[in-house]
Backbone as CSV, one residue per row, in Angstrom:
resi,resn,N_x,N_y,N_z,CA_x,CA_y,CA_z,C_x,C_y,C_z
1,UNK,0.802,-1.181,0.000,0.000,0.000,0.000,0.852,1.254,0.000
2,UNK,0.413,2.879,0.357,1.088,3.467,0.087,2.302,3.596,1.049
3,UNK,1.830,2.723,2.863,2.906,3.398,3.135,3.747,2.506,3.403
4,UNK,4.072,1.265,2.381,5.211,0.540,2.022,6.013,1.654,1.185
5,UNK,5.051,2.274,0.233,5.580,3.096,-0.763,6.416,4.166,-0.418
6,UNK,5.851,4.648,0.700,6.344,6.223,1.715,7.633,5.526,2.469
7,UNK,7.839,4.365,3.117,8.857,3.949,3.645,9.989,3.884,2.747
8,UNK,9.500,3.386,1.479,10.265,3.010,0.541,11.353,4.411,0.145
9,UNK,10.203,5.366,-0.208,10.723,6.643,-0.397,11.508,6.794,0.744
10,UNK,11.164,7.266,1.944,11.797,7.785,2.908,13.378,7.134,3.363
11,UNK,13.828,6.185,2.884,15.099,5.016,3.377,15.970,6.035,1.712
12,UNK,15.520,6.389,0.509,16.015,6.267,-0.280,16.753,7.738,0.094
13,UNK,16.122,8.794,0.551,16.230,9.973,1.065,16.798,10.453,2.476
14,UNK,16.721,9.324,3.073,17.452,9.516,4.288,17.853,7.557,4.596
15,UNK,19.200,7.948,4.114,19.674,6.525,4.039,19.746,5.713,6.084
16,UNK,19.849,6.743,6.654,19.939,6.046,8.613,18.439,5.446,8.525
17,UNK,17.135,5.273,7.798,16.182,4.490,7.947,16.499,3.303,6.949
18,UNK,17.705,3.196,5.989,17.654,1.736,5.316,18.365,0.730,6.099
19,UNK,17.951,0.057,6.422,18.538,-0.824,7.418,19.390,-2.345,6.604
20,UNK,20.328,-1.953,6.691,20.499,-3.615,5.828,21.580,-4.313,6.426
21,UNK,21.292,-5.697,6.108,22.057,-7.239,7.084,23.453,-7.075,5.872
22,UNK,24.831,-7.739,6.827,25.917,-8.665,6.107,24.999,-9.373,4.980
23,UNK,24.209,-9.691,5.245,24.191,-11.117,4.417,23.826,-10.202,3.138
24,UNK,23.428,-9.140,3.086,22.436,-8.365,1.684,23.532,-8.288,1.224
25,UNK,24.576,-6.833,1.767,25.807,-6.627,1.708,26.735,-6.932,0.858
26,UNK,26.789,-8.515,1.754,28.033,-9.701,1.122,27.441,-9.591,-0.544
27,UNK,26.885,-10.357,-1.209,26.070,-9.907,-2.502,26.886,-9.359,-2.917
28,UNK,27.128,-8.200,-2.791,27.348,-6.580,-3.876,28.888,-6.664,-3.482
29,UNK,29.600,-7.618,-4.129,31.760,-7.692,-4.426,31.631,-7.404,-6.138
30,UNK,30.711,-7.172,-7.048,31.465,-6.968,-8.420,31.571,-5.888,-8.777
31,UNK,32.009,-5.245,-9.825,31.771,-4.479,-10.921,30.806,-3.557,-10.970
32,UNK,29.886,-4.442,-11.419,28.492,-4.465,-11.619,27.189,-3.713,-9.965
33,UNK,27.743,-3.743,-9.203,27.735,-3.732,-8.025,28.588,-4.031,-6.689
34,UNK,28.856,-2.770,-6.283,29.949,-2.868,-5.150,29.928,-1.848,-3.870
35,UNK,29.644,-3.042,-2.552,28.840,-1.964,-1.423,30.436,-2.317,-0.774
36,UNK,30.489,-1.392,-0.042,31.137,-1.408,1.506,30.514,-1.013,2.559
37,UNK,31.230,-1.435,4.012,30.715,-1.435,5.051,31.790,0.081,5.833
38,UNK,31.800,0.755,6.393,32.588,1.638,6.842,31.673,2.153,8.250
39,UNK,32.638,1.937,9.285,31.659,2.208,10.775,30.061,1.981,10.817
40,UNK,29.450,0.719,10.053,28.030,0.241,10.518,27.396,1.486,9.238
41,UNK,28.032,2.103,8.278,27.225,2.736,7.153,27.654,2.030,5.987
42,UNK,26.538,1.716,5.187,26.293,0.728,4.146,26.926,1.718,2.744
43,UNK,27.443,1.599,2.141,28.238,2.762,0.692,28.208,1.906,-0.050
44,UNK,27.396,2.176,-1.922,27.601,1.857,-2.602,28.143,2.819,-3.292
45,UNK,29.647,2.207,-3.718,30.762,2.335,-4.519,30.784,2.444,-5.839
46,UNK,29.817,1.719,-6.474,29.741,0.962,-8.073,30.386,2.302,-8.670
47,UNK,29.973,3.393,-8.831,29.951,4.308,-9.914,31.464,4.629,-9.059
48,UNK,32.228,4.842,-8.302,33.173,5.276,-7.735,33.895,4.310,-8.151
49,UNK,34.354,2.883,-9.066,35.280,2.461,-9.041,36.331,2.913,-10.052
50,UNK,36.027,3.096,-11.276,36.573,3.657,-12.269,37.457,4.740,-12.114
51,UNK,36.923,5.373,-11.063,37.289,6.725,-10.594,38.649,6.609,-9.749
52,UNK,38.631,5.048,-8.989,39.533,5.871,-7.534,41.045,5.567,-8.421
53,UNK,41.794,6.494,-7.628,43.044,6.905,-7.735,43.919,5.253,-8.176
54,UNK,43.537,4.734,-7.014,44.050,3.249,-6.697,44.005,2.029,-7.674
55,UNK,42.861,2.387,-8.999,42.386,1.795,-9.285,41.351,0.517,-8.490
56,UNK,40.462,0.136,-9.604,39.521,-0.645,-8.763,39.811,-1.708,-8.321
57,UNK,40.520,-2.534,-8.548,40.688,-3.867,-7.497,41.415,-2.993,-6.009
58,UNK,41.383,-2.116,-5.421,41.623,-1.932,-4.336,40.595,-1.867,-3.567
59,UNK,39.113,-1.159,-4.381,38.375,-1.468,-3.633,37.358,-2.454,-3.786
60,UNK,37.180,-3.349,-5.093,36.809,-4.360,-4.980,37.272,-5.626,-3.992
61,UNK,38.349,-5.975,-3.989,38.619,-6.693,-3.310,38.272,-6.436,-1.683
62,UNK,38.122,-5.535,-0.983,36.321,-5.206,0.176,35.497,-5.522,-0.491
63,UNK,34.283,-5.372,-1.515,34.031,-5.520,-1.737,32.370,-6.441,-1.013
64,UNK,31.224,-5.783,-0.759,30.657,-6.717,0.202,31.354,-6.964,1.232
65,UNK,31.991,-6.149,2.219,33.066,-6.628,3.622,33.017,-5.184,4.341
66,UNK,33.507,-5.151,5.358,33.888,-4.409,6.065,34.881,-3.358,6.110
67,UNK,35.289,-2.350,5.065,36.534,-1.369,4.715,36.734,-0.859,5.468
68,UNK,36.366,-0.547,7.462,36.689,0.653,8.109,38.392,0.806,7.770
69,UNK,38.925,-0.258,8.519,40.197,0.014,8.566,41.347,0.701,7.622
70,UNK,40.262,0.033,6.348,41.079,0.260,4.939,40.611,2.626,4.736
71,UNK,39.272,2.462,4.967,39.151,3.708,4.641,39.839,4.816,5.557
72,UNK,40.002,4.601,6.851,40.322,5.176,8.066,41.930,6.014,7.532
73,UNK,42.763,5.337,6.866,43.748,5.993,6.400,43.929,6.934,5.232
74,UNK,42.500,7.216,4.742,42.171,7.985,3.706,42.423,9.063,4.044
75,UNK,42.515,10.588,3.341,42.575,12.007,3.780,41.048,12.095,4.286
76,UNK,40.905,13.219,5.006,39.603,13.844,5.146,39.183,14.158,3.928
77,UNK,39.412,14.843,3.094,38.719,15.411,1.623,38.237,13.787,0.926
78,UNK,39.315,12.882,0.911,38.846,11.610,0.355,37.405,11.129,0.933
79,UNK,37.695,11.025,2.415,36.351,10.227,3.064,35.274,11.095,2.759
80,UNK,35.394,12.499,2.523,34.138,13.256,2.514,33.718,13.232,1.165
81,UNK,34.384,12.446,0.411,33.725,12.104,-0.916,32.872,10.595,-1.265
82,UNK,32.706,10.339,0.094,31.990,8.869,0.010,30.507,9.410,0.721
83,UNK,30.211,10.602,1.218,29.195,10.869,1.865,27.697,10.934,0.663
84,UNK,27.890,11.429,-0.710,27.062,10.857,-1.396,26.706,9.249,-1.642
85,UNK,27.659,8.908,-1.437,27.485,6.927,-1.975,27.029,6.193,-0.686
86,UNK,26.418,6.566,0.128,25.497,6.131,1.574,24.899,5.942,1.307
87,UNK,23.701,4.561,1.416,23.073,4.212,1.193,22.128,4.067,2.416
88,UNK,22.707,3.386,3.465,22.481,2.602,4.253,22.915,2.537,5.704
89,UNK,22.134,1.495,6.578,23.147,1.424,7.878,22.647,-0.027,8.275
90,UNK,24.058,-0.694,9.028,23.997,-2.152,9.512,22.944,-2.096,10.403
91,UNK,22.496,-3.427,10.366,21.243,-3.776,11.755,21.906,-4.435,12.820
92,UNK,23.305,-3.896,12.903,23.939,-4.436,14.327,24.504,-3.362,14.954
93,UNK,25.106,-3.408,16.081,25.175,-2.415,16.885,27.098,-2.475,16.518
94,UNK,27.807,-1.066,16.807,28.995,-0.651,15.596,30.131,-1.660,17.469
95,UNK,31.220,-2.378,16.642,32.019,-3.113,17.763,32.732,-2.459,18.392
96,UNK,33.032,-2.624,19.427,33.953,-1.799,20.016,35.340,-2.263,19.766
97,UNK,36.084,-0.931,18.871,37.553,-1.191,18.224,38.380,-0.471,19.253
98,UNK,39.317,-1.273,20.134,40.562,-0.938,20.657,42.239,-0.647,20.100
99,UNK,41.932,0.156,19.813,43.809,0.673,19.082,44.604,0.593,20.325
């Protein structure tokens, strides 16, 4: 009904209501589609691979996984260029990382 429809909308527009599992996640390692995980926020990458500096098997290979660590050494200007490609957020609670 509509307000499957309104939810639907509302997750697409404010990605902290899309809630999505590892298991969706895992899925999206190709080309064709490519999410990362970065502090419990879901980023699809796809259109960003072509692009990165690194070329793309750096970030394919995350790929569906968990990149904090990998992104964490990025510049600030870099990470603030992933804030469009948010999609999403994990349905688990973020781990507690000890450095």
């Amino acid at each position: 009904g509509l307000s499957y429809v309104m939810s639907g909308l509302n997750s697409r527009l404010d990605p902290s209501k899309n809630v999505l599992t590892r298991e969706e996640v895992k899925g999206h390692n190709t080309k064709q589609s490519c999410w990362l995980i970065v502090e419990n926020k879901v980023y699809d990458v796809t259109s960003w691979l072509p692009k990165h500096p690194a070329g793309q098997n750096s970030i394919l290979r995350h790929g569906g996984t968990d990149a904090t660590v990998d992104f964490g050494f990025h510049s600030r200007e870099a990470q603030n260029l992933w804030k469009k490609y948010w999609i999403g957020i994990l349905d688990e609670p973020q781990p507690c990382i000890i450095l």
